[in-house]
C-alpha positions as CSV (number, residue, x, y, z in Angstrom):
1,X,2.9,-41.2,-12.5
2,X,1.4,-38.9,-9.8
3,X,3.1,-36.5,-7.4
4,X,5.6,-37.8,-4.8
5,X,6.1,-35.7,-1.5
6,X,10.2,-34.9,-1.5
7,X,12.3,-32.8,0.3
8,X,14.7,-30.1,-1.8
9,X,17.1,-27.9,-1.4
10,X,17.0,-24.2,-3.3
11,X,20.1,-24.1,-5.5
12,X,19.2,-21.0,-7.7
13,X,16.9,-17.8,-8.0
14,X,17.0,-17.9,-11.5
15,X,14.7,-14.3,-11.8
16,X,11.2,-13.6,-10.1
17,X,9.5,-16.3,-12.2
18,X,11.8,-19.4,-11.9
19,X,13.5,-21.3,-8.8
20,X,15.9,-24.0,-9.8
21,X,15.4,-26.6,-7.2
22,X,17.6,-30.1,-6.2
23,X,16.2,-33.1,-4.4
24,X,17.5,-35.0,-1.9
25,X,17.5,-37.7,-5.1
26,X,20.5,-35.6,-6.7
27,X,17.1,-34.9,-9.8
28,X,16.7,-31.1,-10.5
29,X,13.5,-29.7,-11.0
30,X,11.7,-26.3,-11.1
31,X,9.6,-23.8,-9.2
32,X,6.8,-22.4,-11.3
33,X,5.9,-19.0,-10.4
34,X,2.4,-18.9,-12.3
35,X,1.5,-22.4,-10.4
36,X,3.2,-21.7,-7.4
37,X,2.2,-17.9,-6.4
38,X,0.8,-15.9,-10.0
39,X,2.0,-12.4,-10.1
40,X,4.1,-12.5,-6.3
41,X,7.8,-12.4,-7.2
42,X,9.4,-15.4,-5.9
43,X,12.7,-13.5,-5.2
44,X,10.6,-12.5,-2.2
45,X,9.9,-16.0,-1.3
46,X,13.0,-18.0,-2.2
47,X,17.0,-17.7,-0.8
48,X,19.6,-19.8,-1.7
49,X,20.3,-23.3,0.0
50,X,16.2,-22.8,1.3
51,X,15.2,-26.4,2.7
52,X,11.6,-27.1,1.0
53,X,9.3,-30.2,1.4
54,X,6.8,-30.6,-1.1
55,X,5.4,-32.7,-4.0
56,X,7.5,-33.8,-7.3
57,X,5.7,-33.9,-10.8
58,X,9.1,-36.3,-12.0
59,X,7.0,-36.0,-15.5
60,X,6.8,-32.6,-15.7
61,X,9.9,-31.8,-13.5
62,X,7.9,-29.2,-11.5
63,X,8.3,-29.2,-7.8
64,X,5.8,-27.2,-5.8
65,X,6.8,-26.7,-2.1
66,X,4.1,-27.2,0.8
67,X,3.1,-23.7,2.2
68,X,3.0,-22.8,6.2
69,X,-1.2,-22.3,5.4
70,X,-2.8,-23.8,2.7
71,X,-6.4,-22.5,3.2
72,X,-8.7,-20.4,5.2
73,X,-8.9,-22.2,8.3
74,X,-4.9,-23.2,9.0
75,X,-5.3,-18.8,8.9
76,X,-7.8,-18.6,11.4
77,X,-5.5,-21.6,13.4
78,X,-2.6,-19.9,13.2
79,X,-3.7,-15.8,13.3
80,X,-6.9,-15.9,15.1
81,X,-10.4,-14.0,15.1
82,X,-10.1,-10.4,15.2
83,X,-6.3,-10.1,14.8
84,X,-4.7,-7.3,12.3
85,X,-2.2,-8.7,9.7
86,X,-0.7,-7.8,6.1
87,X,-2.9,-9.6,2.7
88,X,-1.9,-8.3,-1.1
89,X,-4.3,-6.9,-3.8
90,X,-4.7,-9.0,-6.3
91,X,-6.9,-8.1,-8.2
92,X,-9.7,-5.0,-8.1
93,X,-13.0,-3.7,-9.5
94,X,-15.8,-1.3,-8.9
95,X,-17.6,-2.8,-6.0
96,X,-15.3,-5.9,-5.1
97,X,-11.2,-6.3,-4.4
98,X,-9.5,-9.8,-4.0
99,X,-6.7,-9.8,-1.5
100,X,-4.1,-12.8,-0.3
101,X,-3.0,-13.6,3.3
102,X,-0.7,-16.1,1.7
103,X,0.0,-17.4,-2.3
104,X,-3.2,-19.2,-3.0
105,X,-5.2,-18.5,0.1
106,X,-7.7,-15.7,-1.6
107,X,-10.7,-13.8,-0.1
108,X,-12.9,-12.0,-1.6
109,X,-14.0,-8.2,-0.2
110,X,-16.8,-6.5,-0.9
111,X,-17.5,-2.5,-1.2
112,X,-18.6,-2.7,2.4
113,X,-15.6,-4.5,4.0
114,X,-13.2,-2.0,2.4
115,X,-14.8,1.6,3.1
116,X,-18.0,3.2,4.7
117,X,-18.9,5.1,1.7
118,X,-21.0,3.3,-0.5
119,X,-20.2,6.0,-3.4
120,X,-16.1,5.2,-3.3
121,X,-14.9,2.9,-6.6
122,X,-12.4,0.1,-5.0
123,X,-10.5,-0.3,-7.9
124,X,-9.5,3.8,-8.2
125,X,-8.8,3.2,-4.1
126,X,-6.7,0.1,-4.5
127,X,-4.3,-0.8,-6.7
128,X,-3.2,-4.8,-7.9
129,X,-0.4,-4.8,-5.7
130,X,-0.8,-2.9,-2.6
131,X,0.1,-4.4,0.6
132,X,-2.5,-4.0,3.1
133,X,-3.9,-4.2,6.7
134,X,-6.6,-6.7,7.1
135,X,-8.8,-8.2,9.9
136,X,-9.4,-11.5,10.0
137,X,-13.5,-12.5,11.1
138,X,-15.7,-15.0,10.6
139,X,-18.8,-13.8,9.0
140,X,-22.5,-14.3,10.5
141,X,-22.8,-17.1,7.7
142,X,-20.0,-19.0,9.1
143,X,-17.3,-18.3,6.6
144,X,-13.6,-16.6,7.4
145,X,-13.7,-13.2,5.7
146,X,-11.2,-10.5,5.7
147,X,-12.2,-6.5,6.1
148,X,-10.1,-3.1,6.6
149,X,-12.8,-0.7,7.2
150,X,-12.8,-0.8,10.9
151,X,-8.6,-1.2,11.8
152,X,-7.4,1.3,14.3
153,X,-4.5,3.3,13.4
154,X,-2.5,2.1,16.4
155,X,-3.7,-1.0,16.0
156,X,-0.9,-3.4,16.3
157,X,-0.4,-5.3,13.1
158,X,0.7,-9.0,13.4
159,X,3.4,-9.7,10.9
160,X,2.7,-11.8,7.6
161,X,3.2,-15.7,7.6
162,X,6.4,-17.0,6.1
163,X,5.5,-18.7,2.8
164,X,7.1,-22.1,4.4
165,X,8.2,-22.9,8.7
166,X,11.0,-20.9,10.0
167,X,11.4,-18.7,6.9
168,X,10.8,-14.7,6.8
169,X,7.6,-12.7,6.3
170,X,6.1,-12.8,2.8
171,X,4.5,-9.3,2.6
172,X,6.2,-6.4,4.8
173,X,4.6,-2.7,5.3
174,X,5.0,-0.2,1.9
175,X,6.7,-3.0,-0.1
176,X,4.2,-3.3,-3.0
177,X,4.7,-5.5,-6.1
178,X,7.6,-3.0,-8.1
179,X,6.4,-2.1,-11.6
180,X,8.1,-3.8,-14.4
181,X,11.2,-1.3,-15.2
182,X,10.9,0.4,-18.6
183,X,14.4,-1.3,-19.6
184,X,13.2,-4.2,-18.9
185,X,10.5,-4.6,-21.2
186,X,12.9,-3.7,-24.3
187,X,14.7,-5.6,-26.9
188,X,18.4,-3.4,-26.7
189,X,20.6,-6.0,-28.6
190,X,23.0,-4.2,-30.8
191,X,22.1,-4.0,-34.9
192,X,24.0,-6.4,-37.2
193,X,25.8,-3.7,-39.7
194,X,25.6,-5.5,-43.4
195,X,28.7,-7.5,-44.3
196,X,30.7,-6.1,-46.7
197,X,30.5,-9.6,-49.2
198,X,27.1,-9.6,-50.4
199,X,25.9,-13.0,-52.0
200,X,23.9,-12.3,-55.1
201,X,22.2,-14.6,-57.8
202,X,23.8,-15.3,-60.6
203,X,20.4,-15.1,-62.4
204,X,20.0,-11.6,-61.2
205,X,23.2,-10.3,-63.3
206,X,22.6,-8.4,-66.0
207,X,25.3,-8.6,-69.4
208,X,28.5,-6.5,-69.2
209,X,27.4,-3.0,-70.7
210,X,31.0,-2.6,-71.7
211,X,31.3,-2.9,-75.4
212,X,33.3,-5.6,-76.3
213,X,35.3,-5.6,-79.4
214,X,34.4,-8.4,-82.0
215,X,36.9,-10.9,-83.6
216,X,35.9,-8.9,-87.1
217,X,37.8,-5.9,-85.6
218,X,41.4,-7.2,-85.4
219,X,43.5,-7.6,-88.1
220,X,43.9,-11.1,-88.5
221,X,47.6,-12.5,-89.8
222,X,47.1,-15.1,-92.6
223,X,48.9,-16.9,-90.7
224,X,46.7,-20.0,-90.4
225,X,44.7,-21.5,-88.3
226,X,46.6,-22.0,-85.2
227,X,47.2,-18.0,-84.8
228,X,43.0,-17.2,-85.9
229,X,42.5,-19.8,-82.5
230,X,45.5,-17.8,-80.1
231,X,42.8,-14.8,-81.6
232,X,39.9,-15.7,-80.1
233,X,41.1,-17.2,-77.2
234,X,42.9,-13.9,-76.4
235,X,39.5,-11.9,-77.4
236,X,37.6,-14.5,-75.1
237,X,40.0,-13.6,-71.9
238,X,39.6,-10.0,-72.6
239,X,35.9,-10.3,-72.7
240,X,35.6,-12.4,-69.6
241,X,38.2,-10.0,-67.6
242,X,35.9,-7.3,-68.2
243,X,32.6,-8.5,-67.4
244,X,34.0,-9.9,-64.0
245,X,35.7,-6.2,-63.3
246,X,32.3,-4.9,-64.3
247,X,30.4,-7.2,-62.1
248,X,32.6,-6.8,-59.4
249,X,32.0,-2.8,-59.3
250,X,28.1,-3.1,-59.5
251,X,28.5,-5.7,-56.5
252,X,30.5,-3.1,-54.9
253,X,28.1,-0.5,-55.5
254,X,25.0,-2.6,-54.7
255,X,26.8,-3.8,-51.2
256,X,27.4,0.3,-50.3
257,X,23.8,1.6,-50.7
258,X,23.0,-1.0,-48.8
259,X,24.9,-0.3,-46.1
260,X,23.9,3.0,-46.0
261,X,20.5,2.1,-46.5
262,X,20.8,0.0,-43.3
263,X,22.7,2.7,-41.1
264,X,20.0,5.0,-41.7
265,X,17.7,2.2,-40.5
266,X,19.4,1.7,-37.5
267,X,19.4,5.6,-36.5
268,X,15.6,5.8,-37.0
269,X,15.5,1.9,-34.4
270,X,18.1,4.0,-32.5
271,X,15.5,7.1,-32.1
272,X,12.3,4.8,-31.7
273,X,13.8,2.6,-29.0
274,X,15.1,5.7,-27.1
275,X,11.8,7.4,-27.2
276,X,9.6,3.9,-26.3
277,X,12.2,3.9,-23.5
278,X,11.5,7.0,-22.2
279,X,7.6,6.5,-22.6
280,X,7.9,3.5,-20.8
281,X,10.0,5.4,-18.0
282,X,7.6,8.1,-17.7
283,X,4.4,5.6,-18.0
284,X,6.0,3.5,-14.4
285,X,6.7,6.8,-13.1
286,X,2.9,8.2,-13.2
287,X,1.6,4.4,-12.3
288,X,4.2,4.9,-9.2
289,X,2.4,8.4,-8.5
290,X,-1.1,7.0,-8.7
291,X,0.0,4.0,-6.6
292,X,1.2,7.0,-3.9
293,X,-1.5,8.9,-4.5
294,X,-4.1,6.0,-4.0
295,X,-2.3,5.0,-0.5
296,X,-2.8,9.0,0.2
297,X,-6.6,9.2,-0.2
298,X,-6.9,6.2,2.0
299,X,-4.5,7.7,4.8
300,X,-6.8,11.2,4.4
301,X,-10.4,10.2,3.5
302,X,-11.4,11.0,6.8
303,X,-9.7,14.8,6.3
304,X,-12.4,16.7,4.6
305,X,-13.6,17.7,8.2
306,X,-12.9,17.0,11.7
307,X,-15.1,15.4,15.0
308,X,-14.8,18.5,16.8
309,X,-15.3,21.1,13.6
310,X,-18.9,18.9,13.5
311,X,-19.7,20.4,16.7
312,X,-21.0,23.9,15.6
313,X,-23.8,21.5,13.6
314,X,-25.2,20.7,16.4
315,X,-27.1,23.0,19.6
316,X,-26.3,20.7,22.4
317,X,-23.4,18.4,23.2
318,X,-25.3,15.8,23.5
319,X,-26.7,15.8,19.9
320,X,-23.5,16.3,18.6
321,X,-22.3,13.3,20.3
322,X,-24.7,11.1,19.4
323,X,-24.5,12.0,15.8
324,X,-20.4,10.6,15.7
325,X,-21.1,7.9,17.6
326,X,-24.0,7.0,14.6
327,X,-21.4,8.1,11.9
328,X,-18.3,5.7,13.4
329,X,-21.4,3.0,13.8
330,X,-22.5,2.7,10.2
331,X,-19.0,3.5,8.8
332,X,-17.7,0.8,11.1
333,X,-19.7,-2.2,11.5
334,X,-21.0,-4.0,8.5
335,X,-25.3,-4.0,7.7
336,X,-25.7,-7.0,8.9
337,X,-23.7,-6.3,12.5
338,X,-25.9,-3.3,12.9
339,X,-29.1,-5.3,12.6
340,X,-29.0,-7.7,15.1
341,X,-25.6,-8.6,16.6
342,X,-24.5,-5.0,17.5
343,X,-27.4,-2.5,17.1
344,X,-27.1,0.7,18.4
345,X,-29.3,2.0,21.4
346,X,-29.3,5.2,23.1
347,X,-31.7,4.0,25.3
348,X,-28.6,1.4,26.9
349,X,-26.6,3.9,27.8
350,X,-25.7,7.7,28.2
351,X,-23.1,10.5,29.9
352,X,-22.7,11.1,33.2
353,X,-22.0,14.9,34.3
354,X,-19.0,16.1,33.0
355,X,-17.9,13.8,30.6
356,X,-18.6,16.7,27.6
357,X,-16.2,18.4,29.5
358,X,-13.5,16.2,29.9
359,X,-14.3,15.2,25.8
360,X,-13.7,18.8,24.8
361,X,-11.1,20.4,22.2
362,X,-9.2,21.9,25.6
363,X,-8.6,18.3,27.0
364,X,-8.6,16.1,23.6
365,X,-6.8,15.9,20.6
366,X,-8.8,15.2,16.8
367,X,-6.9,11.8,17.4
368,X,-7.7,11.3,21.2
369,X,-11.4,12.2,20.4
370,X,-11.9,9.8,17.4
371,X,-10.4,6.9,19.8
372,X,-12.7,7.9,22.4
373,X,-15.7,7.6,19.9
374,X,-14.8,3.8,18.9
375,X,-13.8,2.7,22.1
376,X,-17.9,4.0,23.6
377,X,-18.9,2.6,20.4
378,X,-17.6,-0.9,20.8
379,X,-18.9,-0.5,24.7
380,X,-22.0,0.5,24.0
381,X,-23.0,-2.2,21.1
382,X,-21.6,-4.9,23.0
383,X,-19.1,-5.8,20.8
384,X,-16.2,-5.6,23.1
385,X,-17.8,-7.5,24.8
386,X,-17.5,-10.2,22.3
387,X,-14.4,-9.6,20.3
388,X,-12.3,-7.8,23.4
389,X,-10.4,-5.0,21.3
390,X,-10.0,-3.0,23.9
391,X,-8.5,-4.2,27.8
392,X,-11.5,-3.4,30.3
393,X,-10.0,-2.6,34.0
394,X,-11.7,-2.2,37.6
395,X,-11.4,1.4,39.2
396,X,-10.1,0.8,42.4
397,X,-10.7,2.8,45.5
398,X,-7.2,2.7,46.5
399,X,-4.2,0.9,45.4
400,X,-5.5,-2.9,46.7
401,X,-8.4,-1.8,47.6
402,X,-12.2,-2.5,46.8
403,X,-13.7,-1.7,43.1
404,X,-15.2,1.6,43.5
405,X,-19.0,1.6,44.0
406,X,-21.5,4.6,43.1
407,X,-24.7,4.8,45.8
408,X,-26.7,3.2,43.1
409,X,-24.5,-0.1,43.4
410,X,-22.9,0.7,39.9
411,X,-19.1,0.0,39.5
412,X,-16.9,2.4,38.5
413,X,-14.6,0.6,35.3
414,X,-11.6,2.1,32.7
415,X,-10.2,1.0,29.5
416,X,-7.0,2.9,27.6
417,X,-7.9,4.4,24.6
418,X,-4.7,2.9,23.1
419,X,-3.5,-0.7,23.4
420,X,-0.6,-1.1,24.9
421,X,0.9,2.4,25.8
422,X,1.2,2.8,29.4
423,X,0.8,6.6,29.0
424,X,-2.8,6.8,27.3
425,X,-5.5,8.5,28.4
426,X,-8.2,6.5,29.8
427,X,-12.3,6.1,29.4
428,X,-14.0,5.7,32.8
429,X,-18.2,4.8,32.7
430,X,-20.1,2.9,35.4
431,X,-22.0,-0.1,34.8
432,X,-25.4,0.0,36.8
433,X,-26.5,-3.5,37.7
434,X,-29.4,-3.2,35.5
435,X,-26.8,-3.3,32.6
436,X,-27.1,0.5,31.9
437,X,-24.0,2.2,31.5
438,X,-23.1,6.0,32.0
439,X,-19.7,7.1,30.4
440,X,-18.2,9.5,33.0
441,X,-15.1,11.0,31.8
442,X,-11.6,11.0,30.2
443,X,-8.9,11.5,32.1
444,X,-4.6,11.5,31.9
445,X,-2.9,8.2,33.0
446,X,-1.2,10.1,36.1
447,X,-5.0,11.5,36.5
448,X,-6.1,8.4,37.2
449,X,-3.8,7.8,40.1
């Protein structure tokens, strides 16, 4: 029989791997987390008394619940081109990292889509498990793709898709996939200690080394034949008494080394177990501080030196200008952007008097001047025009009045350097009619008014 779409109810989180599940039939089934979502701990999915709908293997008595997205394009429907949300590492090599937007849904990234430098090794930058920003594109082939290398640090991230309609967000910020606890990976049940009645074979026991004393050793009373028989039945008893006492205490003996045999055994399990324990506790704990430090190099690969500490590279302002705009463009925009769809031309645009000056260390912060770099950047290639990341405004003459107009007909235009804070400085440029453009300056908001 093939699967049957039914609706269930969650009854039980039985750990991360197993959800116990009842239909609306009364039948109880499972949730398989290595069919369902491999490696993501379904205590991050599941709650009790959940409402699912999904499909019923009544053979195997597997249930596996419908997601909110179940492949690239219900992510594009529901996120959109361009937009910032969370994905998961699952997996990571040299040159290439595979990363989730949802349990099953899987892209692929390649060297290029994670970082600028061409010399970093992904897998020694990511980690299986990291939860991570990601853009969401289509590529010039057609396909969705997801890349990180050009995400804004105030870029507003969209929050992750519930796993199923009206639940909560699957991945959240710095929770990454928890190393398996040390405690967790070891047998601790207790030691059986060796009962004190030991069964032993019969065949094993040796003859009574007692001597026994042999019917021709007691006087015997001519008394006839009835008293010989009392005699040797008497001897017999003896005989048998004996060897059973005898057996009794090598049993006894045999059943105490043994014992302390096996106490000794269980010290040495004792010592062992405590000191796999506390490899295993100090082996999470330097996974945990590669995990941090990983997440640290990304935050500070850009730290070795600073926009304006490139300056004193350069003799002109100009040059030095130039020279981050070109760094921020090939770090930024993937080979095959640069070629055709955004290339870079200094002949399309250039700086009207007095922008160096309104650009300098004096007026701008590292982080100010870094977003004033991308923002040109993504003016000058056209992209903003495309993928509008940044919010474009006229320059008004007056509050309701006419777009302000240079003697060469070119109109004056702003944008914030950061979305959505009312404060932020702003990037004015004119745009001739010809399509040239001449960046002009960087002013405060209350500048501006």
């Amino acid at each position: 029989m093939g699967k049957l779409f039914k609706k269930a109810t969650v009854k039980k989180v039985l750990d991360d791997s197993r959800v116990l599940v009842q239909l609306d039939s009364g039948e109880f089934g499972a949730v398989q987390q290595e069919v369902f979502a491999p490696g993501i701990p379904l205590s991050w999915i599941f709650t009790m008394g959940m409402q699912l709908a999904g499909d019923w293997d009544s053979t195997e008595k597997t249930y596996h619940p419908h997601r909110s997205a179940q492949n690239s394009a219900e992510v594009e429907k529901i996120f959109g081109l361009g937009n910032v949300t969370l994905g998961l590492v699952q997996a990571a090599t040299r040159k290439t990292a595979e990363v989730a937007i949802m349990p099953g849904v899987v892209f692929e990234l390649t060297k290029s889509a994670i970082t600028g430098n061409p010399l970093d090794v992904i897998s020694s930058y990511l980690d299986v498990g990291d939860v991570i920003p990601v853009r969401i594109y289509r590529h010039p082939e057609g396909r969705i793709r997801l890349r990180m290398d050009d995400i804004d640090d105030d870029e507003k991230v969209i929050e992750a898709l519930p796993i199923f309609p009206g639940g909560q967000p699957w991945l959240e910020v710095d929770r990454d996939i928890p190393w398996l606890k040390a405690s967790e990976q070891l047998d601790t049940a207790p030691l059986n200690v060796v009962a004190d009645n030991v069964p032993v074979d019969s065949a094993e026991i040796e003859p009574a080394l007692t001597p026994i004393p042999g019917p021709g050793l007691h006087s015997v009373r001519p008394a006839g034949r009835a008293n010989s028989a009392l005699v040797q039945e008497k001897n017999d008893a003896v005989y048998a008494a004996k060897h059973a006492a005898n057996v009794q205490r090598r049993l006894q003996d045999e059943n105490q080394r043994l014992k302390e045999e096996r106490l000794a055994s269980d010290k040495e399990v004792t010592k062992h177990k405590a000191r796999v324990l506390a490899l295993a506790e100090e082996n999470a704990e330097l996974r945990r501080q590669l995990s941090e430090s990983r997440k640290q190099k990304r935050a500070q690969q850009s730290s070795r030196s600073s926009t304006f500490s490139r300056r004193d590279r350069w003799a002109t302002d100009m040059d030095w200008f130039r020279e981050e705009l070109r760094r921020a463009w090939i770090g930024r925009y993937m080979p095959s952007e640069r070629a055709t769809k955004y290339p870079l031309n200094f002949e399309r645009f250039g700086f009207a008097e007095g922008f160096f000056e309104s650009v300098s260390s004096e007026n701008l912060s590292e982080e100010e001047i870094k977003k004033t770099v991308r923002v040109i950047l993504d003016i000058a290639t056209g992209r903003n025009a495309v993928e509008h990341k940044h919010t474009v405004h006229e320059k008004f003459t007056q509050l309701g009045g006419p777009q302000e107009v240079r003697s060469d007909g070119a109109l004056l235009w702003r944008v914030h350097l950061e979305k959505e804070v009312p404060a932020a400085k702003r990037l004015h440029y004119w745009l001739r009619k010809d399509g040239f453009i001449d960046f002009g300056w960087v002013a405060n908001h209350d500048d501006d008014l």
